[in-house]
C-alpha positions in Angstrom: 0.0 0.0 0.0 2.8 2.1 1.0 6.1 2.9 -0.6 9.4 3.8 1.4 8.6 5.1 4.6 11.1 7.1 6.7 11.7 6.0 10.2 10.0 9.0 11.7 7.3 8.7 9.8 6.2 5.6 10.5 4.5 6.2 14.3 2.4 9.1 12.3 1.1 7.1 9.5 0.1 3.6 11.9 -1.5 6.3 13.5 -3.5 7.8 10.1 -4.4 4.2 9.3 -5.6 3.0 13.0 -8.0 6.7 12.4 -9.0 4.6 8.9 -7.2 7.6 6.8 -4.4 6.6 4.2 -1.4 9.3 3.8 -1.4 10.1 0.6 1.7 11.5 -0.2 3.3 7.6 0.7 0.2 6.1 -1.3 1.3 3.6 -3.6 -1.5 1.6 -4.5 -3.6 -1.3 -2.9 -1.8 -4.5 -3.8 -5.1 -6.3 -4.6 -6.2 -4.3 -7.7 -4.8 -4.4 -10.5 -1.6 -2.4 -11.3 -4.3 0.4 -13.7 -6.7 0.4 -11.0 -3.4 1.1 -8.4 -2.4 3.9 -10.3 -6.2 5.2 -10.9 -6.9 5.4 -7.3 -3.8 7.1 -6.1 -4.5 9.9 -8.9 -7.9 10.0 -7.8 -7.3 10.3 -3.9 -4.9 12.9 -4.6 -7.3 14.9 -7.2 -10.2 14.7 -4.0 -8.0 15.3 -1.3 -10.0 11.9 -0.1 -7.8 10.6 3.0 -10.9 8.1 3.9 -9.6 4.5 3.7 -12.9 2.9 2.6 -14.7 6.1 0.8 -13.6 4.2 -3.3 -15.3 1.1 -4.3 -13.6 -0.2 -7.8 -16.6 -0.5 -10.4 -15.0 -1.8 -13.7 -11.3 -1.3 -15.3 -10.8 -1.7 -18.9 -7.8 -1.7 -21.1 -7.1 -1.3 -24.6 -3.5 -0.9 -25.7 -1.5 1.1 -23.3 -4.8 3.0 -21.9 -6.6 2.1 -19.2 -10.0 3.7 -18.3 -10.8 3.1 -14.7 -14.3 3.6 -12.7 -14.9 4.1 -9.1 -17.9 5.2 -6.9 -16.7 7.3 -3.9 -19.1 7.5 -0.7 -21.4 5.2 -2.5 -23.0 7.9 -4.7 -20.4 9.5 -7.1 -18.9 8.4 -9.8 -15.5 9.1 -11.4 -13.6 7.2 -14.6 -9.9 7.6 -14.4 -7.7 7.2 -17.4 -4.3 6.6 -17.2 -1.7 5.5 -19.9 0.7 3.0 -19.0 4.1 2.1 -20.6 7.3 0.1 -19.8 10.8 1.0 -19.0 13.9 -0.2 -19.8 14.1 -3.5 -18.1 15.7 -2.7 -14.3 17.0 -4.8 -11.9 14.5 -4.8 -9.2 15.6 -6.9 -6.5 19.1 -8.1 -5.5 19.7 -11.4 -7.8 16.7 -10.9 -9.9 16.3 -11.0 -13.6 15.9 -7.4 -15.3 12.6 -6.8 -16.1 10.5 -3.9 -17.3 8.7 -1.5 -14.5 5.1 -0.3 -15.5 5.0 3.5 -15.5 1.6 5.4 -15.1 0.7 8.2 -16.3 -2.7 10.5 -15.7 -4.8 11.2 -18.8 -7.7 12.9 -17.0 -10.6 12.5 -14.5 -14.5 12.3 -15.9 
């Protein structure tokens, strides 16, 4: 969910999440969506200002090519389609004896 965290940061953001708000600025994504739908909420959350862990339900996600369109109800009554492009670096060694492999980049289109 979260990426690096700095050592004194971390008391402050169990802290956030125990209150059921997420700290957006160390958003990364929720690990079970899938990487477009990752990518759609942080921009979303960010766009809102919505800090509310459970205010986004995921309604559909659909790709074609390197664009992903991305639909969410927030508080159970709005609705919002994310698109986001997506492309591939150069493959990067992303773990200490892994194989190099390419890292999914995201990028925002726009909010409807």
């Amino acid at each position: 969910m979260y990426g690096f965290v700095a050592p004194d940061s971390v008391l402050d953001l169990a802290r956030q999440n125990d209150a059921g708000r997420l700290v957006l600025d160390q958003l990364r994504g929720r690990s079970c969506l899938a990487e477009p739908a990752q990518a759609a909420e942080c921009f979303l959350r960010r766009a809102l200002a919505d800090e509310a862990a459970f205010s986004l339900r995921l309604a559909d996600v659909e790709t074609v090519g390197q664009r992903s369109s991305v639909s969410f109800t927030v508080d159970g009554a709005r609705q919002f389609s994310v698109v986001v492009a997506h492309r591939a670096s150069e493959p990067v060694l992303a773990s200490c004896g892994a194989q190099p492999k390419a890292i999914e980049r995201y990028e925002l289109i726009e909010i409807i």
